[in-house]
Structures are given as C-alpha cells and as structure tokens.
Z-matrix of the N, CA and C atoms (Angstrom, degrees):
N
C 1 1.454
C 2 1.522 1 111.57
N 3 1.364 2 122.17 1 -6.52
C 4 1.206 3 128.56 2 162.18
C 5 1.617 4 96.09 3 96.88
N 6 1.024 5 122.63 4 4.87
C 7 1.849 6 114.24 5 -167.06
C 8 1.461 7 114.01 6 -82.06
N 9 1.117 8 126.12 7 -2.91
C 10 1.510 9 131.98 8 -133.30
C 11 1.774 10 98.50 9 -179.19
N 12 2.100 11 94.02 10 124.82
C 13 1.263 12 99.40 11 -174.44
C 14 1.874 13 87.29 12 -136.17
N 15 1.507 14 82.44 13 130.59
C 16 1.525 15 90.71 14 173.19
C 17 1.335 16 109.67 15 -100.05
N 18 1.329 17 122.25 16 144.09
C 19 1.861 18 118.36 17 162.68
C 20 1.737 19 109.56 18 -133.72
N 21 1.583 20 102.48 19 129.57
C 22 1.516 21 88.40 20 164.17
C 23 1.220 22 133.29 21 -119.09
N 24 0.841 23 119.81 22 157.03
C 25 1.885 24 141.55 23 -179.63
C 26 1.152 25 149.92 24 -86.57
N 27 1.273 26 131.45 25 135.76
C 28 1.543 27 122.06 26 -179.28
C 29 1.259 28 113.75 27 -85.98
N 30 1.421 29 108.48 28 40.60
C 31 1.717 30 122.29 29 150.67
C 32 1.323 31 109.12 30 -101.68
N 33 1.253 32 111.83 31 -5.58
C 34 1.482 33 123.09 32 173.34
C 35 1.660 34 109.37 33 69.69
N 36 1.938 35 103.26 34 27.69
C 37 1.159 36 95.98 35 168.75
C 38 2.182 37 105.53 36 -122.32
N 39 1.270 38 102.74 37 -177.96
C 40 1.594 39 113.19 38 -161.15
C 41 1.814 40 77.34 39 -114.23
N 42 1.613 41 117.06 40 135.71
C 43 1.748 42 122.06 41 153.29
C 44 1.284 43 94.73 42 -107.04
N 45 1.296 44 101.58 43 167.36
C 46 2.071 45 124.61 44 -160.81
C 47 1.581 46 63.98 45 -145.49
N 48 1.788 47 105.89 46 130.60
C 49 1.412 48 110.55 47 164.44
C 50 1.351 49 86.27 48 -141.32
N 51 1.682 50 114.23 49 155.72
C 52 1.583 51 131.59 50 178.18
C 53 1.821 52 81.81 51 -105.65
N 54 1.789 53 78.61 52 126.95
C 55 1.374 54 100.53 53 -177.67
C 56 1.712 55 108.93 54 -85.92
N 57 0.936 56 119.16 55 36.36
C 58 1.557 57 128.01 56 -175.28
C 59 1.289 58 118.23 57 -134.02
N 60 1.337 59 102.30 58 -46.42
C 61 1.650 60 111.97 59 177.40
C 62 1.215 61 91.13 60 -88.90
N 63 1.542 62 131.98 61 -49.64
C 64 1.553 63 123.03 62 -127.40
C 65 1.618 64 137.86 63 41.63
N 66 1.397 65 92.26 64 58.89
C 67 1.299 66 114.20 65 -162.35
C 68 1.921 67 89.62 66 -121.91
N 69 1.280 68 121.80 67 142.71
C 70 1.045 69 123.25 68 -172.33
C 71 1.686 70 109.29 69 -94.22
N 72 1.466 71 108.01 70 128.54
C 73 1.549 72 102.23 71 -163.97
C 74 1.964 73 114.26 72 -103.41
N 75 1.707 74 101.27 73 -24.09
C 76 1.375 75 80.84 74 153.20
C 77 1.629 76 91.57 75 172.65
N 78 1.648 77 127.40 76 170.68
C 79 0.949 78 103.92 77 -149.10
C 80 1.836 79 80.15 78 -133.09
N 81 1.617 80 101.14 79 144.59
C 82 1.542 81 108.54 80 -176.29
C 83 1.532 82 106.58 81 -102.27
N 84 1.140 83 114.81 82 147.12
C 85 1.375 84 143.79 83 179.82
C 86 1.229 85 151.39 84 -96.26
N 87 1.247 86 137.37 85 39.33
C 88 1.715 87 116.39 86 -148.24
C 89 1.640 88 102.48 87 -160.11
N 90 1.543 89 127.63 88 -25.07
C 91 1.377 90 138.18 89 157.84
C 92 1.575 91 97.57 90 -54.94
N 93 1.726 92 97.17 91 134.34
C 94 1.542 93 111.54 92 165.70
C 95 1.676 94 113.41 93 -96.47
N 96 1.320 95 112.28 94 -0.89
C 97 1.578 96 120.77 95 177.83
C 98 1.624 97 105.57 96 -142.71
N 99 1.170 98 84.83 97 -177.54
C 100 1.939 99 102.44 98 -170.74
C 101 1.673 100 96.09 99 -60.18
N 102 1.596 101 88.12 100 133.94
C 103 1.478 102 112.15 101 161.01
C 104 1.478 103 112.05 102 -82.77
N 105 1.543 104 117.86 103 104.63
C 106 1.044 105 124.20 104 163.95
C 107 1.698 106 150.19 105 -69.05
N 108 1.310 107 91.43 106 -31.50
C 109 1.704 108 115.35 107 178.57
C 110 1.530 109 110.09 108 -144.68
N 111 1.226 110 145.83 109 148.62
C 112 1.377 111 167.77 110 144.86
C 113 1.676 112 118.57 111 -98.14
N 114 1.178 113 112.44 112 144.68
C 115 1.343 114 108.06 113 178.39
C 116 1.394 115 103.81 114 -159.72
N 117 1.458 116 121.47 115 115.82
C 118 1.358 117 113.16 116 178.49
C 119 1.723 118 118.05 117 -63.93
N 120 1.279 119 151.96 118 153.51
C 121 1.406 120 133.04 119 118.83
C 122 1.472 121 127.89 120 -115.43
N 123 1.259 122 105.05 121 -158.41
C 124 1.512 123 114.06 122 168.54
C 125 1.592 124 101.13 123 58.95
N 126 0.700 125 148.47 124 88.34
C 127 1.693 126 150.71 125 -160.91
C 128 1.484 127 107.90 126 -8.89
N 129 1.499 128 115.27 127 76.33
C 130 1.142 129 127.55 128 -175.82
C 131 1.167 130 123.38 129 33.73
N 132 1.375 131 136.41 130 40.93
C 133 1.664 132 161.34 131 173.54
C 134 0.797 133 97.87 132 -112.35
N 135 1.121 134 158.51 133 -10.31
C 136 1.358 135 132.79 134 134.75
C 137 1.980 136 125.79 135 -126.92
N 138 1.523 137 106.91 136 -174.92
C 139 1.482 138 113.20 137 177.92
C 140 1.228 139 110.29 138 -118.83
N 141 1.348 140 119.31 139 166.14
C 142 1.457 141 122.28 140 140.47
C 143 0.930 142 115.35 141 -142.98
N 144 1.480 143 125.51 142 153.84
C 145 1.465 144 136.66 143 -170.81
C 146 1.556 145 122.38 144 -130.09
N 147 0.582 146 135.95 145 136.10
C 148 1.511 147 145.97 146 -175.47
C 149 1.459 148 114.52 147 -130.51
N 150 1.404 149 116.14 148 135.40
C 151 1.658 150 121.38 149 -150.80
C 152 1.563 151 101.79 150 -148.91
N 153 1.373 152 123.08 151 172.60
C 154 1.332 153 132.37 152 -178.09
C 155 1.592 154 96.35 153 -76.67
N 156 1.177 155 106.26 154 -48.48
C 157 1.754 156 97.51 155 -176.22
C 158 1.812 157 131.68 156 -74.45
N 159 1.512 158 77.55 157 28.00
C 160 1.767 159 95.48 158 147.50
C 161 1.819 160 104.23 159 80.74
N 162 1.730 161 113.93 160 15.39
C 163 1.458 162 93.29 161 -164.21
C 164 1.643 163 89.71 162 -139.67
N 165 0.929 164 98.14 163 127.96
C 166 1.977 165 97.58 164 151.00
C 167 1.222 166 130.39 165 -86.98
N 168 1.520 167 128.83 166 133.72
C 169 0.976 168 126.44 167 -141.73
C 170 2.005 169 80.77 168 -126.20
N 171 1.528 170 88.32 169 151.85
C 172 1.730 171 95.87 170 162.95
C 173 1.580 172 120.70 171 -131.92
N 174 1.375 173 119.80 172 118.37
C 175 1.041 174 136.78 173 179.56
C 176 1.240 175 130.38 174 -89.31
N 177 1.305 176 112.65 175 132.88
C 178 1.679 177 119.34 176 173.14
C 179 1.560 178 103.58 177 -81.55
N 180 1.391 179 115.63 178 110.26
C 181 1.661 180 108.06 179 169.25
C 182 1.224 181 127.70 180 -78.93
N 183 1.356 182 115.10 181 -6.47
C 184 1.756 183 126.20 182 -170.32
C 185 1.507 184 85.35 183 -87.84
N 186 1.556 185 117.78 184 -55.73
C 187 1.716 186 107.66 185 -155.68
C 188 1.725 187 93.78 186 -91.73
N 189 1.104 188 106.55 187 -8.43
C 190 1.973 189 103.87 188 -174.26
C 191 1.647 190 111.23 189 56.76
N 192 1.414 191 100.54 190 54.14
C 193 1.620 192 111.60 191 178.70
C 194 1.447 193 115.62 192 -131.14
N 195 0.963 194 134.09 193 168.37
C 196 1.127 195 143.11 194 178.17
C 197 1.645 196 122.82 195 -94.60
N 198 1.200 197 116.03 196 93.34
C 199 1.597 198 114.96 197 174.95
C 200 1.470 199 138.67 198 -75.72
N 201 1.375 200 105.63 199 -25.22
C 202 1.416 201 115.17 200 172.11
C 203 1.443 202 122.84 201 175.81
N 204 1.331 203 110.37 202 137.40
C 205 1.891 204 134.24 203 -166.86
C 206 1.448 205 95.76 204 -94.18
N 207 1.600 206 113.48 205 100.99
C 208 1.511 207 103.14 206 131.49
C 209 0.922 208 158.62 207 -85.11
N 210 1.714 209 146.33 208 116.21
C 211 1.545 210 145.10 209 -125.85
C 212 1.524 211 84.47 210 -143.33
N 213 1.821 212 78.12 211 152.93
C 214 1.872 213 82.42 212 -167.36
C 215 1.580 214 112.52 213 157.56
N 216 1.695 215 102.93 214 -41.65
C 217 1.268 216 107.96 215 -149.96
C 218 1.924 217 101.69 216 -78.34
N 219 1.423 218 151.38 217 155.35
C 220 1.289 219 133.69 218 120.71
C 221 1.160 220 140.16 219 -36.33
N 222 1.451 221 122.41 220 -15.98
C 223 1.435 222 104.08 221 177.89
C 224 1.520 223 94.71 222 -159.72
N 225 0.944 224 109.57 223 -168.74
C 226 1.551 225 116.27 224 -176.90
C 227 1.693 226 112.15 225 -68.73
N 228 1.433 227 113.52 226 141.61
C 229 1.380 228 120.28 227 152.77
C 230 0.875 229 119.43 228 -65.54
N 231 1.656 230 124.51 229 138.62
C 232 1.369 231 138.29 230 146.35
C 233 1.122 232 143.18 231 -105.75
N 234 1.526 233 108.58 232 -16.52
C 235 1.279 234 136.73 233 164.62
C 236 1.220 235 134.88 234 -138.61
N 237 1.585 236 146.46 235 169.46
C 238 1.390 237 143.67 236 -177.27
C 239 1.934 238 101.19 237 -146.51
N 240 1.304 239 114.75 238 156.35
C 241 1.089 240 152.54 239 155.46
C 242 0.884 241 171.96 240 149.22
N 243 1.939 242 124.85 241 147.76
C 244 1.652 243 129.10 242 -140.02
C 245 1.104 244 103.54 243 -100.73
C-alpha cells in the first residue's frame, strides 16, 4: 500500500518507517548478521528478510513480530524472489 518502508542493516536489524511522516515506527530483531534483502508480500502484511546468517525470516508487519525462520541455506543470503 506504499505506507511503510522497511530497510535493513548490518546491525543486523530491519526499520519499519511511515512513509509520510518518516518517522520510524519500530525496529525488528532476530538476524544475527547483515540483513541483506527485504521483500514485502501478501498485500504488504507481511516481510521477508534474508541475511548473511543463512536464514529468511518472515514477518508480521501489522503486529511487528516474527513468524517464522527458514534454515537450510550454506551460506549467506543476498537476495530473494516471489
């Protein structure tokens, strides 16, 4: 819906910014290495993330929680796509 801009970091954290204010709305947690790629789906209800420490992660953006770790990969992510 365009409301909401995620970016991630080699703090190994995810920002939720309101694309109107640009005011930062909350910050996700759970990668032990750099977040490499983001990708919204599902009509922007949810995230995914992909990180050096080998896992994609899936996010609830309404509750800003974490729903589920995929493990699997050899080496780090750098990219994603649906």
């Amino acid at each position: 819906d365009g409301k909401i801009l995620a970016s991630g970091s080699k703090d190994n954290t995810i920002n939720l910014w309101n694309m109107f204010s640009f005011q930062l709305i909350a910050t996700l947690t759970g990668h032990y290495r750099d977040v490499k790629c983001l990708v919204f789906v599902q009509d922007n209800r949810k995230l995914l993330s992909a990180s050096l420490d080998r896992t994609i992660k899936i996010w609830d953006v309404d509750m800003q929680r974490l729903e589920q770790t995929l493990e699997g990969h050899g080496d780090g992510i750098t990219s994603l796509k649906v």
